[in-house]
C-alpha positions in Angstrom: -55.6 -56.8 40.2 -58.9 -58.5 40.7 -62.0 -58.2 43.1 -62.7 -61.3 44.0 -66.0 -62.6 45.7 -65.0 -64.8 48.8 -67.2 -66.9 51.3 -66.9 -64.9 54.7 -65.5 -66.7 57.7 -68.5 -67.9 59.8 -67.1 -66.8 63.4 -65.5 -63.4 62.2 -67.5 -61.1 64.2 -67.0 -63.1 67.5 -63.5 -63.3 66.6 -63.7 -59.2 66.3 -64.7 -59.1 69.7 -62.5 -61.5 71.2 -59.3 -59.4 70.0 -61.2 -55.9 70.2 -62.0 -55.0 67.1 -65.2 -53.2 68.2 -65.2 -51.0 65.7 -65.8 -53.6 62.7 -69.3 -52.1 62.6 -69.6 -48.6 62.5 -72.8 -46.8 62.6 -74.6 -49.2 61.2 -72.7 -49.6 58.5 -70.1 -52.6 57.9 -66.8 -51.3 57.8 -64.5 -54.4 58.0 -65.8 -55.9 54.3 -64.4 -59.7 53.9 -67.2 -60.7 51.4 -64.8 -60.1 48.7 -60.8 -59.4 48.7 -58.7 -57.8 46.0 -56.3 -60.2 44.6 -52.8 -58.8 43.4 -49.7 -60.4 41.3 -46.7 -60.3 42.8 -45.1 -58.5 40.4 -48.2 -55.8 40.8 -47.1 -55.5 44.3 -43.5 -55.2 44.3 -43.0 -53.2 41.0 -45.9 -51.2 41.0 -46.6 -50.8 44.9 -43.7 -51.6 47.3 -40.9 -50.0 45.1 -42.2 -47.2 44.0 -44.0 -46.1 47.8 -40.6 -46.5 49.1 -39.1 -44.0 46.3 -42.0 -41.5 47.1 -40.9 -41.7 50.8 -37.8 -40.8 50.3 -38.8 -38.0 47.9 -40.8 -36.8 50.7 -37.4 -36.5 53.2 -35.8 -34.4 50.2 -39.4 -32.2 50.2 -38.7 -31.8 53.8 -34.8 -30.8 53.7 -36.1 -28.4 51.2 -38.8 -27.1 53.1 -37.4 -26.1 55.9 -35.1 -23.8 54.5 -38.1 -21.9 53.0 -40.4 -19.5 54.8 -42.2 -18.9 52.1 -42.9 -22.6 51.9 -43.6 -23.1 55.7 -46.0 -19.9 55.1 -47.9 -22.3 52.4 -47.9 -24.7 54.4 -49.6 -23.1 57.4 -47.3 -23.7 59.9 -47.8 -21.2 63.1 -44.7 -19.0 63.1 -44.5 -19.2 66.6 -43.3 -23.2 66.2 -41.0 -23.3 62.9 -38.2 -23.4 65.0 -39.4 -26.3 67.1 -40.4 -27.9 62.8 -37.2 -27.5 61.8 -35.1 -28.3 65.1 -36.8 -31.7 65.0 -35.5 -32.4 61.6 -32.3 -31.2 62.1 -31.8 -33.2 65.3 -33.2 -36.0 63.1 -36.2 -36.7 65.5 -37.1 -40.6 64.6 -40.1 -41.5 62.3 -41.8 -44.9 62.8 -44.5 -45.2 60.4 -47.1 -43.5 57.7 -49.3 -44.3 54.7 -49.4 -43.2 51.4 -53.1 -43.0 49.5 -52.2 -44.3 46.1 -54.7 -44.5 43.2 -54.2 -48.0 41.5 -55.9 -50.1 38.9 -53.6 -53.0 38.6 -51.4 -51.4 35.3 -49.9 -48.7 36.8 -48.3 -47.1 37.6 -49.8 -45.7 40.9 -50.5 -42.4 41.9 -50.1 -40.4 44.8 -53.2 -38.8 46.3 -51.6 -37.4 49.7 -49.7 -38.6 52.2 -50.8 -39.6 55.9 -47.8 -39.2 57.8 -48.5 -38.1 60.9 -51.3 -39.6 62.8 -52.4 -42.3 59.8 -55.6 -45.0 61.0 -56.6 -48.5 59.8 -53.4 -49.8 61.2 -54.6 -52.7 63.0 -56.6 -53.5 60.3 -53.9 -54.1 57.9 -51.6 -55.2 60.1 -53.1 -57.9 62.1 -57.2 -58.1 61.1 -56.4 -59.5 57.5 -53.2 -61.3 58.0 -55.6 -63.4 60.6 -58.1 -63.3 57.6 -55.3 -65.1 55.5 -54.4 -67.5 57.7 -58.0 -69.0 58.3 -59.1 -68.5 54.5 -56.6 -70.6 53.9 -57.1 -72.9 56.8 -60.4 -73.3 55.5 -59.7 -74.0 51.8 -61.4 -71.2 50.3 -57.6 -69.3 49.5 -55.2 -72.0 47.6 -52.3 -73.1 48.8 -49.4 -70.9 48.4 -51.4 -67.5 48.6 -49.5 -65.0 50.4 -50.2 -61.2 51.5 -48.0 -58.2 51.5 -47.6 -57.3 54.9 -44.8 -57.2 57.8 -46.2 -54.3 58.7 -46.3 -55.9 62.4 -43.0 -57.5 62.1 -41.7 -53.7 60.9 -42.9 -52.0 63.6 -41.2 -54.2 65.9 -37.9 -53.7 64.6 -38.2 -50.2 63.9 -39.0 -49.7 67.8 -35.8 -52.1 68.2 -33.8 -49.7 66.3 -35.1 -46.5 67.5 -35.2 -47.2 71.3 -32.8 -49.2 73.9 -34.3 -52.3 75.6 -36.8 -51.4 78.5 -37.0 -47.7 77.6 -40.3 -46.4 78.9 -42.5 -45.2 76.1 -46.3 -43.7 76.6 -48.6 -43.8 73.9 -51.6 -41.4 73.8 -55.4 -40.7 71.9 -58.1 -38.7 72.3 -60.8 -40.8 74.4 -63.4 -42.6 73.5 -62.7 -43.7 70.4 -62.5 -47.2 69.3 -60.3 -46.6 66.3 -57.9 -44.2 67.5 -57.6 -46.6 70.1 -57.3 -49.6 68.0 -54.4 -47.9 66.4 -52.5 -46.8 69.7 -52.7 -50.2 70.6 -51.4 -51.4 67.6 -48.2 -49.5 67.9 -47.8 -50.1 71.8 -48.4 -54.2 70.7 -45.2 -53.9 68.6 -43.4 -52.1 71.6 -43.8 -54.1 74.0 -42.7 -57.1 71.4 -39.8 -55.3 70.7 -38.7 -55.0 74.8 -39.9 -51.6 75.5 -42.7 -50.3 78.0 -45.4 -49.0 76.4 -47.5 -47.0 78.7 -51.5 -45.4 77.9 -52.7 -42.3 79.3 -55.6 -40.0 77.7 -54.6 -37.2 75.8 -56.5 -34.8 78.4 -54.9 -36.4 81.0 -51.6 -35.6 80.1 -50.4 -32.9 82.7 -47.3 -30.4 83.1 -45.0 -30.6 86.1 -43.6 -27.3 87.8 -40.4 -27.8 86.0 -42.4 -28.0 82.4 -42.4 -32.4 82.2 -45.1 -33.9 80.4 -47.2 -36.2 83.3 -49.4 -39.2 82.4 -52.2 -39.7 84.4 -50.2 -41.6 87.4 -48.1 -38.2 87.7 -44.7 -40.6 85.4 -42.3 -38.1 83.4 -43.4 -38.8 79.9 -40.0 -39.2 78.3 -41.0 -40.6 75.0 -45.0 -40.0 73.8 -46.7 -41.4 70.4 -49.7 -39.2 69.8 -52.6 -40.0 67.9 -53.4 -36.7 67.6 -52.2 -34.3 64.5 -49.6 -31.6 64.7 -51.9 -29.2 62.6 -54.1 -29.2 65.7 -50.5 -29.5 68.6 -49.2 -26.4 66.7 -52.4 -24.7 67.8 -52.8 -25.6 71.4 -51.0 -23.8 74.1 -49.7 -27.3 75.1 -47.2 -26.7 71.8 -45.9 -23.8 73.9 -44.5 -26.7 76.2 -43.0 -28.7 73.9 -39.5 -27.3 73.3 -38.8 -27.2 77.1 -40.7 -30.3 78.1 -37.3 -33.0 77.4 -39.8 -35.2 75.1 -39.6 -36.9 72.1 -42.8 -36.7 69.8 -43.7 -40.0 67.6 -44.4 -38.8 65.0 -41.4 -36.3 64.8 -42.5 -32.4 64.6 -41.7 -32.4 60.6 -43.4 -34.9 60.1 -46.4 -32.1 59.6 -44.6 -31.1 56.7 -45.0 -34.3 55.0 -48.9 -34.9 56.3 -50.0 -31.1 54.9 -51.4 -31.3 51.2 -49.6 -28.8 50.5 -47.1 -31.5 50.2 -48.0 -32.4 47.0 -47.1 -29.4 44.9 -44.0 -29.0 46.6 -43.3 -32.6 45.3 -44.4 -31.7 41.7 -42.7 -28.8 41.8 -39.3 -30.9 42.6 -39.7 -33.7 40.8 -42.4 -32.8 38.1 -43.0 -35.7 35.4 -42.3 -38.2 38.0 -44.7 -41.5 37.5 -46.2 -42.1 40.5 -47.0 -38.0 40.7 -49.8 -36.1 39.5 -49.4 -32.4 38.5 -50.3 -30.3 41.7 -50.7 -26.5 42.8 -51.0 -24.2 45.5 -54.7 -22.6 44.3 -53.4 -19.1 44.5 -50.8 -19.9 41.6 -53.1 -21.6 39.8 -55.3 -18.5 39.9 -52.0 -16.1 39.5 -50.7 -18.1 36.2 -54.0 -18.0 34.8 -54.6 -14.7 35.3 -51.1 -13.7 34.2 -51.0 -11.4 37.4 -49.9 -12.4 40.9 -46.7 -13.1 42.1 -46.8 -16.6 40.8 -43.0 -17.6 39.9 -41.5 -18.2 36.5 -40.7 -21.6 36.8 -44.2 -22.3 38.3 -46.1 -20.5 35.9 -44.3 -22.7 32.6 -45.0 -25.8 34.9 -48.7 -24.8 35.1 -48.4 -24.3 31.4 -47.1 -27.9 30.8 -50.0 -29.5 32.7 -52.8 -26.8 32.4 -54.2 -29.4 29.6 -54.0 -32.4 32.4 -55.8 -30.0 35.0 -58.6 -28.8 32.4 -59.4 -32.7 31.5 -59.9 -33.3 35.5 -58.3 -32.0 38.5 -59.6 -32.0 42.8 -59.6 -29.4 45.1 -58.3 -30.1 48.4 -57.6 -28.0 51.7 -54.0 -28.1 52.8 -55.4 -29.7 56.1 -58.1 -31.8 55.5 -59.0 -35.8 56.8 -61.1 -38.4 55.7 -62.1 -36.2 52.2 -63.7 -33.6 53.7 -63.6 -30.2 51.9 -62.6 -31.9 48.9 -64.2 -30.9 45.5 -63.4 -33.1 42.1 -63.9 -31.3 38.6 -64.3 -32.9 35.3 -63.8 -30.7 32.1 -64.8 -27.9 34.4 -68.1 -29.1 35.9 -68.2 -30.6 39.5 -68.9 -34.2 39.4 -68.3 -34.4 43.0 -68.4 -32.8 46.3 -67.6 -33.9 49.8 -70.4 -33.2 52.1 -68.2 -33.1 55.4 -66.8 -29.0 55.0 -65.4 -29.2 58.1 -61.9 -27.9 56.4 -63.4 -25.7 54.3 -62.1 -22.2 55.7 -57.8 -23.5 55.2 -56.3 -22.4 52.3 -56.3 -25.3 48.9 -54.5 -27.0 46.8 -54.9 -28.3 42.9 -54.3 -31.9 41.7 -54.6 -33.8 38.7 -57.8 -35.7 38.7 -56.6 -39.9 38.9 -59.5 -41.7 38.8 -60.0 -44.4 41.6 -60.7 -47.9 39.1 -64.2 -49.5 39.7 -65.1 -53.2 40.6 -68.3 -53.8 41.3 -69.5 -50.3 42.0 -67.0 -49.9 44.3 -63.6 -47.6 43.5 -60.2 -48.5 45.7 -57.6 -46.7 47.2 -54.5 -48.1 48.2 -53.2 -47.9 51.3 -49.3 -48.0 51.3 -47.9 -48.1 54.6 -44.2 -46.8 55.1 -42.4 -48.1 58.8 -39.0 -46.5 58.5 -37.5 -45.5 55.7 -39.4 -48.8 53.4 -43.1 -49.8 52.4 -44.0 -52.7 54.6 -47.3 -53.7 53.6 -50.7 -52.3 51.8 -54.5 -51.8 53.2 -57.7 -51.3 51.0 -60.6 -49.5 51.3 -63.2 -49.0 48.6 -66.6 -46.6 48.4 -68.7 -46.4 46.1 -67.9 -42.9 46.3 -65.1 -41.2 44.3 -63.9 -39.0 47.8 -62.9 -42.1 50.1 -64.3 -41.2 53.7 -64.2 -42.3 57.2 -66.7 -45.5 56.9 -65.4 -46.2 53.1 -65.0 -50.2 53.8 -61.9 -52.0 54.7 -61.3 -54.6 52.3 -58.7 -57.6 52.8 -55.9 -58.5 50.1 -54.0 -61.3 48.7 -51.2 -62.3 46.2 -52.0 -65.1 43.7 -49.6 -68.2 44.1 
């Protein structure tokens, strides 16, 4: 794994507008970055990357069998008491996933590590999907990639056949953000692109124009019965609207599926560790309230917990982060370093939900700037990888998006 520095294409940015990437530029600030790519083995991508994400997915659909049969857990886990029936119907009923992203911390020896998962409403799709594979194809138009160079990503070509699997031809699907903004948007449009490739409707409406008929239907914005709706917008926040009261009546089938807020809540992680502790692409993780219970050698912390904390209270001491169960773009998250703060994420917007512990795995630096790997899961497999690097240790909203490539 390399950082390599890379002429940029000379037309990008009226390219960006042709297609609609208005959002390449965001405040000022680039946030599509092509003056340098990140250039991978193949063997780093399949062994270290591909393989293993597509392990830690299916981990996660064992974390979510197990879950479910837990109130305790679902407690953790904040999920509104009113709605862990409609949670755990949809799993039961095995509600369809399409797609989600794993945050992996890799430095090109592996093997990588799981930061959280983004399985719900996860962004930088059309970036990864479509933005850099053009990149590829006109860096190596031009001459400036050798012959041979190739990319890991079908994520497109996934998407298209998961819809093909999911849905009959010509079913009507409705695809929904919150308006007025570009990359939620971008993103939407992304999945209703490999819709309509794969011979389905896809229709857009505004979130806060969806309305509810007399006989409790979900309406888009030309008063059609939303039979099937992908919503860019997180079930953490659904679970608290009094739409969610309409849900379980309404005859509609979420994208993503109802537990899928299972797998997007931090508390995720510890429920993993807990499962499958010592597992390589895992990093030692704790609800905060054991963590303070084992330590104290009070609370209700339980036995097995309490030895696990033993076995990896070194680990923790050396480094660990502080994260809110619900938390986006590394806001409310705190990393320590042999007990002192070495950094702190200015956006608290998350502060008041309840935390988690994790291992400390630092992101690897290349010229000032620390990656995270974006692992993108369509189905049940990992389809493709996206990049974005800060010279921050948190990555946040405008941490660049950097293109990829695999050495011939």
């Amino acid at each position: 794994m390399h950082k390599i520095i890379l002429p940029e294409r000379p037309h990008w940015r009226d390219h960006a507008k042709e297609v609609g990437f208005t959002f390449a530029d965001m405040h000022g600030e680039p946030y599509w970055d092509e003056t340098s790519a990140y250039a991978f083995s193949l063997d780093q991508i399949e062994s270290d990357l591909e393989d293993p994400a597509t392990a830690l997915h299916a981990m996660c659909r064992e974390a979510v069998a197990h879950i479910i049969t837990s109130e305790d857990l679902m407690e953790r886990l904040a999920i509104p008491e009113a709605h862990r029936d409609l949670v755990v119907e949809s799993w039961r009923r095995d509600d369809p996933e399409i797609y989600g992203r794993f945050d992996l911390a890799y430095d090109g020896r592996g093997p990588a590590k799981l930061l959280e998962y983004n399985a719900d409403t996860p962004t930088s799709l059309y970036e990864s999907a479509a933005f850099q594979w053009q990149w590829l194809e006109d860096q190596l138009a031009a001459g400036v990639l050798p012959e041979g160079t190739d990319q890991f990503n079908g994520i497109h070509e996934a998407l298209v056949a998961r819809f093909g699997e999911v849905f009959e031809a010509e079913s009507d699907l409705h695809f929904t953000a919150v308006a007025g903004n570009p990359e939620d948007y971008g993103t939407v449009e992304a999945m209703g692109w490999a819709a309509r490739e794969a011979g389905l409707g896809a229709h857009y409406c505004d979130l806060d124009k969806i309305a509810i008929s007399d006989d409790g239907q979900f309406l888009d914005d030309e008063d059609r019965r939303i039979a099937v709706l992908f919503k860019l917008y997180p079930w953490e926040d659904l679970l608290r609207d009094d739409y969610a009261n309409h849900i379980p009546g309404s005859g509609c089938l979420f994208l993503e599926p109802a537990w899928k807020a299972l797998l997007s809540n931090k508390g995720l992680l510890p429920v993993l560790w807990q499962m499958f502790e010592g597992h390589p692409n895992l990093l030692p993780a704790f609800f905060e309230q054991d963590v303070g219970d084992a330590m104290s050698g009070g609370g209700a912390v339980a036995a097995d917990v309490a030895k696990a904390f033993e076995r990896a209270e070194t680990q923790l001491e050396d480094g660990h982060v502080r994260k809110p169960i619900l938390s986006r773009e590394g806001a409310s998250v705190t990393i320590f370093k042999a007990g002192e703060i070495i950094e702190q994420a200015t956006n608290t917007d998350y502060a008041e939900h309840p935390r988690i512990v994790q291992a400390y795995a630092p992101l690897p630096k290349f010229d000032g700037f620390r990656p995270v790997i974006g692992a993108w899961i369509v189905g049940d497999a990992c389809a493709g990888i996206g990049i974005r690097d800060d010279r921050s240790r948190i990555t946040q909203d405008l941490s660049r998006f950097k293109p990829h490539y695999i050495t011939a």
